[in-house]
C-alpha positions in Angstrom: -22.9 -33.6 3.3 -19.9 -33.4 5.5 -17.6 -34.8 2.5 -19.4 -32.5 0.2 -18.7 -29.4 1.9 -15.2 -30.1 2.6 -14.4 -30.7 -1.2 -16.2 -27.5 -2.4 -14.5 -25.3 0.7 -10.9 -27.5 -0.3 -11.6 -26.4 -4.4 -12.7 -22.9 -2.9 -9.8 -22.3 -0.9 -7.2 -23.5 -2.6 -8.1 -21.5 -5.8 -8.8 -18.3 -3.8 -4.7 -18.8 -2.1 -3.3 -19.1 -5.5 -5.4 -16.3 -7.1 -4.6 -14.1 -3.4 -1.0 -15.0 -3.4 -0.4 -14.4 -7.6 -2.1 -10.9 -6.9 0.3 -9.8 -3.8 2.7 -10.8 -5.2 2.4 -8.2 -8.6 0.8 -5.5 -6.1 3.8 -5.8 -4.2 6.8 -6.0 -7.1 5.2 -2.8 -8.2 5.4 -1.3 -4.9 9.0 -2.3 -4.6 10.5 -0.7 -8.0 8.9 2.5 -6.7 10.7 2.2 -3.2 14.0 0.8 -5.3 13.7 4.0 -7.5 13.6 5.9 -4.3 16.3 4.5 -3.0 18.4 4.6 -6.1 17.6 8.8 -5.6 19.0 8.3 -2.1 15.9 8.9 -0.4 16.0 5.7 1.6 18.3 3.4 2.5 18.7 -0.3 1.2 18.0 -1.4 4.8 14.2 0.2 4.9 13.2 -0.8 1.8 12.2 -4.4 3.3 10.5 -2.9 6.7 8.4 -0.6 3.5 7.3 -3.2 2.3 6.2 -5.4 4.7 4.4 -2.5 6.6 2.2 -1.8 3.1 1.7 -5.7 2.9 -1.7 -5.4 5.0 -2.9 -2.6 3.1 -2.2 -4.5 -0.6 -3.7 -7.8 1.3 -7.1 -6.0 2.2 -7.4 -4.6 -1.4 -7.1 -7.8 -3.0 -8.3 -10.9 -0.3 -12.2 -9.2 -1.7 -11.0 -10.3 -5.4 -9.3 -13.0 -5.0 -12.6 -14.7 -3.0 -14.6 -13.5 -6.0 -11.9 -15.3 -8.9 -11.8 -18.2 -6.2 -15.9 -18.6 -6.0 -15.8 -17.9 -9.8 -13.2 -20.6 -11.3 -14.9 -23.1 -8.5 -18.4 -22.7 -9.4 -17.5 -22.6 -13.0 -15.4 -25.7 -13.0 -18.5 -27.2 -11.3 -21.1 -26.7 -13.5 -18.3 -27.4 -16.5 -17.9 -30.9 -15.6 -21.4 -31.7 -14.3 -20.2 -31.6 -10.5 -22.9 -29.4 -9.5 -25.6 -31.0 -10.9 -24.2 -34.4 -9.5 -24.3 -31.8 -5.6 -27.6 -31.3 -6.3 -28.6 -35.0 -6.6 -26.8 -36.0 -3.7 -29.1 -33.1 -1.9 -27.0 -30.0 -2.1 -29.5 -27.7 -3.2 -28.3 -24.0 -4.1 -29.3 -23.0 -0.9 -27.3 -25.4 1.3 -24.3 -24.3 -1.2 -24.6 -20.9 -0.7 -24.4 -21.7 3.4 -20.9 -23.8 2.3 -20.2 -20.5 0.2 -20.8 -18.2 3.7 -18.7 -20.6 5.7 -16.2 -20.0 3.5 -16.2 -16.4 2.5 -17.2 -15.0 6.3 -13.5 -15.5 7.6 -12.3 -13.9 5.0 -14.6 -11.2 5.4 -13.6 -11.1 9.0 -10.0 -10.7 8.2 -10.5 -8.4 5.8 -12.5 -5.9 8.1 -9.6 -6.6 10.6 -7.2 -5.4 8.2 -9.5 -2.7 6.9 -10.2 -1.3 10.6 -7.1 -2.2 12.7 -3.9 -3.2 11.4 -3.7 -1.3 7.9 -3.9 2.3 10.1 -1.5 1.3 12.6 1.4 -0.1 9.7 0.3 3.2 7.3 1.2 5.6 10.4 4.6 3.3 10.9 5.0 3.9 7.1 4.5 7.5 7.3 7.0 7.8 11.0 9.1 5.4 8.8 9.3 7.3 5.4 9.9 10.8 7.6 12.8 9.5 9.6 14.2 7.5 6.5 14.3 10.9 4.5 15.7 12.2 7.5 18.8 10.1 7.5 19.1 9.8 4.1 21.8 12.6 3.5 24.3 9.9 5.0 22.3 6.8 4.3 21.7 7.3 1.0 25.4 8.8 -0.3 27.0 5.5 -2.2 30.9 5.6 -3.1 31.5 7.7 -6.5 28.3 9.5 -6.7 26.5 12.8 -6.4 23.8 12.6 -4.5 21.1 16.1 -4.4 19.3 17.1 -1.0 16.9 19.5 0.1 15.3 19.6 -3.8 17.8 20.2 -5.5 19.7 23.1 -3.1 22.4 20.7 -1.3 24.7 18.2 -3.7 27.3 15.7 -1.9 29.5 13.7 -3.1 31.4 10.8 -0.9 34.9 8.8 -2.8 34.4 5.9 -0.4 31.6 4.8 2.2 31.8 3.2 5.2 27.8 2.0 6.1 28.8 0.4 9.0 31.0 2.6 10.6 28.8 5.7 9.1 32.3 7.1 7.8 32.9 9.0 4.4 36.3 9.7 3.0 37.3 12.5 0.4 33.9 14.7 1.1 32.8 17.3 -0.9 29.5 19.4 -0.4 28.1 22.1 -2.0 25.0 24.3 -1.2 23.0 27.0 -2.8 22.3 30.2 0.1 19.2 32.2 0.5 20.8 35.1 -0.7 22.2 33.9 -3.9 25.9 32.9 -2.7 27.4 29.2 -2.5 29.3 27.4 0.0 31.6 24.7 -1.2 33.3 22.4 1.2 36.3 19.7 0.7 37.2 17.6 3.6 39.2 14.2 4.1 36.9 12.6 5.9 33.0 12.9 7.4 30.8 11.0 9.4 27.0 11.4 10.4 26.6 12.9 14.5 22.8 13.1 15.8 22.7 15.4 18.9 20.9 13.5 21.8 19.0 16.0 23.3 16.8 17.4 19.9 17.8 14.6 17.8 19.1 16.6 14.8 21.1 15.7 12.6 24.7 16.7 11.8 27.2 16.0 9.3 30.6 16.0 10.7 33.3 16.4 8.5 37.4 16.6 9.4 40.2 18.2 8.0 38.7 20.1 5.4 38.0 23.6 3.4 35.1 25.5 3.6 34.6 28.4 0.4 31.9 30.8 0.7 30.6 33.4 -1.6 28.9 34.6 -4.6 30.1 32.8 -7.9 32.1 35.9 -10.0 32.4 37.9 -7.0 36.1 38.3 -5.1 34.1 38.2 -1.9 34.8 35.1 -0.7 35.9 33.9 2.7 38.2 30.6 2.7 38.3 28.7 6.0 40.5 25.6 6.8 39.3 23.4 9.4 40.0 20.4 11.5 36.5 20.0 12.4 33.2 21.5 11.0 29.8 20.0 12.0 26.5 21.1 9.2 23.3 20.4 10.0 21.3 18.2 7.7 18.4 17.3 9.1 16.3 18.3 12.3 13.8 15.5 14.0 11.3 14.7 12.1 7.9 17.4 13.1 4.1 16.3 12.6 2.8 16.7 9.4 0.7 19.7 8.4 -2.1 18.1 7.0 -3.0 14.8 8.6 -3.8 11.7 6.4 -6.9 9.9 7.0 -5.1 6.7 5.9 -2.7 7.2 9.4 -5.9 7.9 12.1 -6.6 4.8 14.0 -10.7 4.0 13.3 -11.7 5.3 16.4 -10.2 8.7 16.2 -11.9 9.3 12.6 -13.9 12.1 13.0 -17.0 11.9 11.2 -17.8 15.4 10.8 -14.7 16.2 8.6 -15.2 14.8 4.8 -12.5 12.6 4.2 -12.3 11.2 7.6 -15.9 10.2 7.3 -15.5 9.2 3.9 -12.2 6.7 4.9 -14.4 5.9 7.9 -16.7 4.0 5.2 -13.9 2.6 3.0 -13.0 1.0 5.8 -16.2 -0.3 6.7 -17.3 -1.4 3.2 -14.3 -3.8 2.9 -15.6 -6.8 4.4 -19.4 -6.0 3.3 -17.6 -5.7 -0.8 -15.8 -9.1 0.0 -19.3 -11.0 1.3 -21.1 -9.2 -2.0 -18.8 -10.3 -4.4 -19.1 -13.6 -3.5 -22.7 -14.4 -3.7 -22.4 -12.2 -6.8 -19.7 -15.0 -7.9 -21.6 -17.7 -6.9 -24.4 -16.4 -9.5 -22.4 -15.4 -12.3 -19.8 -18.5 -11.9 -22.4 -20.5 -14.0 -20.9 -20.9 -17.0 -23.6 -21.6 -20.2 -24.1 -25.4 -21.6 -21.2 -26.3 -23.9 -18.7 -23.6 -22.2 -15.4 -24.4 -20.1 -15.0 -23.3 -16.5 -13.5 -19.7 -18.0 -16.0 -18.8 -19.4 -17.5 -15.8 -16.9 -14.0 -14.9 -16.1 -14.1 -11.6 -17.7 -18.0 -10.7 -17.4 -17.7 -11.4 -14.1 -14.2 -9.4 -13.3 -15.9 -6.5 -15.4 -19.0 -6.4 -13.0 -16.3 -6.7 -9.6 -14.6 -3.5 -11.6 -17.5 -1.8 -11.7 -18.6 -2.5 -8.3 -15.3 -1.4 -6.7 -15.4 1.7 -9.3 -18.6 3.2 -7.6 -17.3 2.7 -4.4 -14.3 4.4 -4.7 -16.4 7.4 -6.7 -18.9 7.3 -3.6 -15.6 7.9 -1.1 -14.4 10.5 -3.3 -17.8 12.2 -3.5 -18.1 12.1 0.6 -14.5 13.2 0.7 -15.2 16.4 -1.5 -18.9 17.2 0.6 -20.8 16.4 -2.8 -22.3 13.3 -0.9 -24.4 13.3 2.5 -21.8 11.9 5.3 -24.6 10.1 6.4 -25.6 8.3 3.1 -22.1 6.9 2.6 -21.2 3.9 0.6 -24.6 2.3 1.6 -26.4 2.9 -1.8 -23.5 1.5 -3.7 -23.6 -1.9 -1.4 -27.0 -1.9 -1.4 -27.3 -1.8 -5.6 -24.5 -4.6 -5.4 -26.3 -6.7 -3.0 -29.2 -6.5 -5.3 -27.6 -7.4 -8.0 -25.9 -10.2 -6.4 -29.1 -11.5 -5.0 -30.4 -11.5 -9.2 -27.7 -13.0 -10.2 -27.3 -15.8 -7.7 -30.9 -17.4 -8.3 -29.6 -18.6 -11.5 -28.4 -21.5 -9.4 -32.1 -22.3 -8.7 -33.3 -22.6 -12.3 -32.8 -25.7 -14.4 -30.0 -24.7 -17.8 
């Protein structure tokens, strides 16, 4: 039985890495034309685009380790029973039950990693994200400038404009930068040259520009002051301050407090990860049988439609606790429950003859 359990858990895994690895891999190059659109805006630099997306790696790795086990168990047990290799298990002694023990050897790692990533290390790299995305947007009036093009800042209110860039000295040459006022007036400013200070003792920032002009006024007004200058420091950004409203996606799993809605209701997403990933696989397991006469593709889509639908009333249970509609206590516990049910159904066709 050794031999036996090391080819299904060798089939088992290597389907699940392909199927993991193919579905990272889109989740990701999605995640990455959105950050390269930001960036193109100038709202963060080339260089943090990389450190983005490695930090949201555990978070697209968690979402999708629970499918890919369920395609992986799927395609397997369905390639089995295609080309008679289960019934050929099951005469060697591997009854359905001793499988689905293989199946649990298997697909409790990867639940264990999953709730790892689900409770630990996704929280910690979405608050880095969120320090990360704050300080990013923070430097981005110099970071994000590139040679020859106006750039817009503070929504709209601030434009800048830079003829060349120096990144690595943080130098701009031929600098102009124009500003709407609360009161209605503009300020325009030419200057040769610019570079980016940040004051050491409150950490904001300041734009620095040399031999310049500074125009202030009302457009169509003659009430405007004109000032040359050798020096003239703006500030652009101040250090970064907590966020109003704190994300539940940030809190480490400990601090969740369960008497606030959407903490609670993050506080079982979390949770429900690894026992989704576990589900889905005995649920695999059941429906990976494909019918007599039928290749090993044959459940593919019945069975991704019933993972959908699984995930889909889990995620409208989380919104439900998240909005007070459902009991805090109740959670995400009927939804598994159902699933596990069904998963139990579905897996005892294994036991009966085709």
């Amino acid at each position: 039985m050794t031999v036996a359990f090391r080819y299904f858990a060798r089939e088992l895994l290597a389907t699940v890495a392909v199927a993991f690895f193919t579905l990272l891999a889109i989740a990701l190059g999605g995640r990455m034309i959105g950050y390269l659109q930001d960036a193109a805006l100038g709202r963060y630099s080339a260089d943090t685009l990389w450190t983005l997306a490695a930090l949201r790696a555990p978070e697209f790795a968690q979402m999708t380790l629970p499918f890919a086990l369920f395609l992986g168990v799927l395609m397997t047990v369905g390639r089995l029973h295609a080309e008679r290799e289960f019934a050929v298990l099951q005469g060697g002694g591997a009854d359905p039950r001793k499988m689905l023990g293989w199946l649990f050897a298997v697909a409790a790692p990867v639940a264990a990693l999953v709730g790892a990533l689900s409770l630990a290390v996704t929280p910690a790299a979405a608050a880095q994200v969120a320090r990360l995305a704050v300080e990013a947007r923070a430097n981005s009036e110099f970071e994000g400038i590139s040679a020859g093009a106006f750039h817009t800042f503070g929504f709209g209110q601030r434009v800048t404009y830079a003829r060349h860039v120096d990144a690595g000295q943080r130098r701009l040459e031929g600098v102009f930068s124009g500003e709407r006022l609360p009161g209605g007036g503009n300020v325009t400013v030419w200057a040769r040259a610019g570079g980016q200070h940040v004051a050491p003792d409150t950490g904001s920032r300041f734009l620095t520009l040399e031999d310049g002009v500074r125009y202030a006024g009302v457009p169509g007004s003659r009430d405007f002051r004109v000032v040359s200058f050798r020096r003239l420091s703006q500030r652009v950004a101040a250090r970064p301050t907590a966020w109003s409203r704190v994300d539940p996606l940030t809190l480490a799993t400990a601090t969740l407090d369960m008497a606030a809605p959407e903490q609670a209701a993050e506080w079982h997403w979390r949770l429900g990860l690894p026992i989704v990933t576990l589900i889905a696989a005995v649920a695999a397991f059941g429906l990976g049988r494909a019918p007599p006469r039928k290749g090993r593709f044959a459940r593919i889509v019945p069975g991704i439609a019933v993972f959908s639908l699984y995930f889909l009333f889990a995620m409208l249970a989380q919104a439900a606790i998240a909005d007070g509609a459902l009991a805090v206590w109740l959670g995400l516990w009927p939804v598994h429950a159902g699933a596990a049910l069904g998963a139990v159904l579905v897996a005892r066709q294994a036991w009966r003859p085709a």
